[in-house]
N, C-alpha and C positions, 0 to 999 in steps of 0.2 A: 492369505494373500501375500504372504511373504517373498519383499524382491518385487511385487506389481508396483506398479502406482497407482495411489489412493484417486487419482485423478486422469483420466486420459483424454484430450480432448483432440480430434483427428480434425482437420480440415472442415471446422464450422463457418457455416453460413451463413447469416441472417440479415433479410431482405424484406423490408414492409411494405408493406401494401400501394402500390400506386393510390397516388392521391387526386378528386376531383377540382378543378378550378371554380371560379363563382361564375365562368362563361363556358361552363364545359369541358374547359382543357387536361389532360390530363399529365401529371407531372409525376415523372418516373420514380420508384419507390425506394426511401435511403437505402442505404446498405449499411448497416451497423455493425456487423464483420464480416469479413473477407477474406475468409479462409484460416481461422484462428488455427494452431496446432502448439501446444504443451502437454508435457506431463508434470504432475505434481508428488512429488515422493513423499512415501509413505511415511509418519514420523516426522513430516520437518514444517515448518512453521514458512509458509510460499506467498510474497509479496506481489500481489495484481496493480500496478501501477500506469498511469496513463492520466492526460488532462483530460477537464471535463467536457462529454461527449465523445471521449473515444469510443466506447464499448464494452466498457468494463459493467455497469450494470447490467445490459442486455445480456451479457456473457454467465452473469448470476442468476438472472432472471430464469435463464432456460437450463441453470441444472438447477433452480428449483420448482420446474416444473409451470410455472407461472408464463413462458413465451414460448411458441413453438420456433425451433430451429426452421431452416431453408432446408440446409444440405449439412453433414458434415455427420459428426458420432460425437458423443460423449460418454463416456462411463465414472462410471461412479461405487470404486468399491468394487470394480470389474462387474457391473450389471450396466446395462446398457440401458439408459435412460428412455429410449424406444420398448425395447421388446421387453422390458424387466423395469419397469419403471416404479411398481410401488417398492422392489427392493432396493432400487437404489434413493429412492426418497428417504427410506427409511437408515440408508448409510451418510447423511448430511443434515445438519441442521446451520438452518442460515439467520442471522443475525441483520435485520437489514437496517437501512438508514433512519427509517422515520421510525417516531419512537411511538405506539398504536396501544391502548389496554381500556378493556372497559374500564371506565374511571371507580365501578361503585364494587368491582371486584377486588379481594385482599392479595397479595402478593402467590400467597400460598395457593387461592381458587383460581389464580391462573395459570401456576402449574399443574393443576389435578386437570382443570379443563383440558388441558393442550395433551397431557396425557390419554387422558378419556378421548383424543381426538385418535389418537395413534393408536386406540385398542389395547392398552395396558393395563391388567387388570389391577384392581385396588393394591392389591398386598404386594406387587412386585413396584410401584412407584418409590420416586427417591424425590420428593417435593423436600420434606422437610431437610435430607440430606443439601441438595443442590441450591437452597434458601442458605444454609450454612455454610456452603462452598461462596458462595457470591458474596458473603458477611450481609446478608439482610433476614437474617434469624431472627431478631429483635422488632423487623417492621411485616411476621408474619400476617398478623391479622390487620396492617393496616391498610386502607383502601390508596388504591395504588396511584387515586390523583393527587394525594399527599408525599412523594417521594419526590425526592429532589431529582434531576435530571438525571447524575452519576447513579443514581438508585435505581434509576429505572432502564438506564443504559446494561447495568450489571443483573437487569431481570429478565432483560432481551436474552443475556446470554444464558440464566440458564433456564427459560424458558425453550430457546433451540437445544436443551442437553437432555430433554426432558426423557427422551425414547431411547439416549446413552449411544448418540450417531458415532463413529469414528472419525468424521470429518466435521470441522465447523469451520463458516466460512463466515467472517466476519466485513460489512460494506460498511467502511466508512465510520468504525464504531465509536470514535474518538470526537466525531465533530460535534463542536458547542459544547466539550466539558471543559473545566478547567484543570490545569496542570496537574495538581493530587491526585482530582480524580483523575485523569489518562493514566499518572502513572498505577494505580491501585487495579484499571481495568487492563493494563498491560503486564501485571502480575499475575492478574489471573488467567489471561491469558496465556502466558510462561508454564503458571501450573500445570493447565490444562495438558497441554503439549507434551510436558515434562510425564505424565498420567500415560500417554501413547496417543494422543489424539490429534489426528494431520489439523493444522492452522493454516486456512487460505485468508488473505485481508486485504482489503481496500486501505490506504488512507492519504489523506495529502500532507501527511507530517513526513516529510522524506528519513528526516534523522531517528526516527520511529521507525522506522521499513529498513534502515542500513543496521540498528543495532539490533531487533528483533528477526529478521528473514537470512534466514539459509538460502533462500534463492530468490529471485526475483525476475520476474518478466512485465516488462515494457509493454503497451499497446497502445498505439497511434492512430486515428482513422481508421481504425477498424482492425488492424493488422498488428501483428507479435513484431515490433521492431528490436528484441533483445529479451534474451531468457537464459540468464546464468548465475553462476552464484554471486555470493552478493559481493565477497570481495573479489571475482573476477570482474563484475560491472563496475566496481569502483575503481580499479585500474586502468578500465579505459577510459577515462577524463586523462587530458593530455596536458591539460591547464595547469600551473602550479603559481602560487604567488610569494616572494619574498619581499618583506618590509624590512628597509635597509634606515637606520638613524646615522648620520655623519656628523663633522664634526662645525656645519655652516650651514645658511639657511641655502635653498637649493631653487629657487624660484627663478632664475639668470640662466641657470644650468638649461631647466626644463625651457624657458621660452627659446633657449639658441638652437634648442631640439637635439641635446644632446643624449636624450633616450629614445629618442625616435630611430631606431635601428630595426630591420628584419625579424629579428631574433626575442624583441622584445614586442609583445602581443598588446600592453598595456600600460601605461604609468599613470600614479596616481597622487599628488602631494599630498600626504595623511596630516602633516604638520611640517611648519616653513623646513626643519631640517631632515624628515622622517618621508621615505618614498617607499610605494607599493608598486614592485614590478610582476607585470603578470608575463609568464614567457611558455613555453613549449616545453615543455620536460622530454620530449622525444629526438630537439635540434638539441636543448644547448643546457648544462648545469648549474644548481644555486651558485658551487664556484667560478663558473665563468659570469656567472653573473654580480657576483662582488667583485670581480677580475674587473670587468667596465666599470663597476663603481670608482675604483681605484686610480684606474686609470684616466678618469677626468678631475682624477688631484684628489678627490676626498680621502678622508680619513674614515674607516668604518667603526661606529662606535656601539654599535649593537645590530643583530639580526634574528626575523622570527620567521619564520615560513609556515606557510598552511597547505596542509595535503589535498589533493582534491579527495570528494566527498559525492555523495548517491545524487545530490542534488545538482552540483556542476557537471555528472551524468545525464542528467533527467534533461535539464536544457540542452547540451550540445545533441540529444538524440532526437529531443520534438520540437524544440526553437522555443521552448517557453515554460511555463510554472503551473506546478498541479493545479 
């Protein structure tokens, strides 16, 4: 498949079911996407982001089988989730939110099981290998409602690796661990990648999705409102803020509304002598913007600025927070 993309998704539709009222009425059926279209490149670790209920689940849901689409195509692995659907089942393992295991089966019988599910004969299974990949070699035989949450977040994943898919798509795989653990499951997820294996993931850690994805697409109501790499998405935040310390407290300054100017988006008093101007980086410069400092008599006695970032993206594109 070299040069495809691991993922094609052409102008997806999905449209549920009109629903009945308690008087008969009938109330027209969401629409949960509206025409989706991306591709996902082969090799790169692809960021699915959007607040909740946009249609990033549903979007999961139907390449793994589990929602039928309206209208539209997907492929997976260049098989066509319609016409070729157990090949392309067998090109993705997904990872999903809720964390699901018999409780009285050991780590290890629930990767033979899952394999046994996908028709793998004994002798070619990699349980005990992919228990070793995930560091839970040690908790082989133990029953899996004794793992702490990270433990079992990291049996999800190789629980989806079980049949060795080239794609894994991960929803959300980081909510409710704590920091260690995220970062150990974002290691291995790096591995993975690093191994040739396409990374799709959900998460609402923004600063997780800008330092982990090669590319990232946006989806809003249903729809792809942005789909680029990730430092071309960070470039378009137009927002920049520098915090400015002088050499006086600045409270006199601000009420006479001597920052209240066009050019200046935002002010902020961080501390009586210390201000946080938020300004347009496309109208006007950090040096024009110690230039005004200046020029209302202060004296500059330090300055820090902060770049925009995936997050000050994510708001200016859907007016709000994952």
């Amino acid at each position: 498949m070299t040069g495809e993309p691991a993922i094609r998704i052409d102008n997806l539709v999905k449209r549920y079911a009109p629903a009945k009222g308690a008087k008969g009425t009938v109330t027209e059926g969401k629409l949960a996407l509206g025409g989706v279209s991306f591709d996902v490149p082969q090799g790169s670790i692809f960021g699915l982001l959007g607040p909740n209920g946009a249609g990033k689940s549903t979007l999961i849901n139907i390449m793994a089988g589990l929602v039928n689409k309206t209208s539209g195509s997907v492929e997976i692995w260049g098989f066509d989730i319609d016409r070729h659907r157990r090949n392309a089942s067998r090109s993705i393992g997904i990872v999903p939110q809720e964390i699901v295991f018999d409780p009285f089966f050991t780590p290890f019988e629930v990767l033979e099981n899952q394999a046994g599910f996908y028709g793998i004969p004994a002798a070619l299974r990699r349980s005990e290998a992919l228990l070793e990949a995930v560091r839970l070699a040690d908790k082989r035989d133990a029953y899996a409602r004794t793992l702490s949450g990270g433990m079992k977040r990291r049996l999800l994943v190789a629980k989806a690796m079980v049949h060795s898919p080239p794609i894994l798509v991960l929803d959300e795989p980081t909510a409710g661990v704590d920091v260690d653990l995220r970062r150990q499951l974002w290691e291995l997820v790096a591995e993975l990648n690093r191994e040739g294996v396409t990374v799709v993931l959900t998460t609402h850690y923004l600063e997780e999705a800008e330092e982990l994805c090669d590319r990232i697409a946006i989806i809003n109501h249903g729809r792809v409102i942005a789909d680029k790499p990730t430092r071309e998405l960070v470039d378009m935040a137009r927002e920049k803020v520098v915090e400015v310390t002088v050499d006086r407290e600045l409270a006199e300054a601000v009420d006479q509304g001597a920052f209240a100017r066009d050019f200046i988006l935002r002010s902020e008093l961080v501390e009586p002598n210390r201000i946080a101007l938020t300004y347009d980086r496309d109208r006007v410069s950090a040096g024009q913007m110690l230039n005004h400092v200046q020029q209302l008599g202060f004296t500059v006695e330090d300055v820090t600025t902060r770049e925009a970032d995936l997050e000050d993206v994510f708001v200016q594109l859907t007016g709000g927070g994952a």
